[in-house]
N, C-alpha and C positions, 0 to 999 in steps of 0.2 A: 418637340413636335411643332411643326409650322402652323401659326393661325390660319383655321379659317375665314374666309369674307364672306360674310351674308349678302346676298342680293340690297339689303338695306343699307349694308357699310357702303357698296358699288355706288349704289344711287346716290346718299350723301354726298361721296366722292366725286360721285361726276358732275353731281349739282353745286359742289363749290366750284368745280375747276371751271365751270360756264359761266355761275357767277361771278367769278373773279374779273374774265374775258367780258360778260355785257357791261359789269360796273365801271371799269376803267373808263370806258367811252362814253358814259353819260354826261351830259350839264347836271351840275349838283340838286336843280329841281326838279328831274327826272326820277321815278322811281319805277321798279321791279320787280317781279316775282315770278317765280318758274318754279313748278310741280310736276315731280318723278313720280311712278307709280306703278304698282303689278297692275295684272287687270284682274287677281285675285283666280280662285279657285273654283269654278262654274260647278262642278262635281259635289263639293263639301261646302260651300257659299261662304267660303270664307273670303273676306274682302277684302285682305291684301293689309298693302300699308303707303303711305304715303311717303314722300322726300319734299320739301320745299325749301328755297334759298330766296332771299328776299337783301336790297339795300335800305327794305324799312324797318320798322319797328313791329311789332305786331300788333300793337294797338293801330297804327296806322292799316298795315295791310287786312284785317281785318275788315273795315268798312269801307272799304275800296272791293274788296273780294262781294261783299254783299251788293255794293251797288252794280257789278258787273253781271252778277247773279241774276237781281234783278233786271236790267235792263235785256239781258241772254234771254228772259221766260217771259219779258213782253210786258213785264209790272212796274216799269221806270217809266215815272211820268214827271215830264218836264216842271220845269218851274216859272210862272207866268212871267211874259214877260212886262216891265217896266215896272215903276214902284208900289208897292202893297200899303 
């Protein structure tokens, strides 16, 4: 019987195949991250699932994710300028 692919195998898959494609082209201090996603089940509330491919670490993209978060809702505030 032939495997099935879940919509989640798909997204995986096409989240490395793009990773693979944006990471080649980076300077090694460049980093990324790209996030696949249903937009989940509006009927049943069910929220889906996520895909993300990343050339960090997740301790790295973790608080890179928060600080884009915040600065996205308007709560990144700058850091004074000149010496403290």
């Amino acid at each position: 019987m032939p495997k099935v692919v879940t919509s989640e195998e798909r997204l995986n898959s096409i989240g490395r195949k793009i990773g693979t494609l944006i990471g080649k082209d980076l300077p090694p201090d460049i980093g990324f991250g790209l996030f696949l996603f249903n937009y989940g089940d509006k009927e049943t509330g069910d929220c889906g699932f996520m895909a993300w491919i990343s050339n960090a670490s997740r301790e790295t993209m973790i608080p890179a994710l928060k600080e884009w978060i915040a600065e996205a809702e308007g709560r990144l505030v700058a850091p004074p300028k000149g010496k403290q």
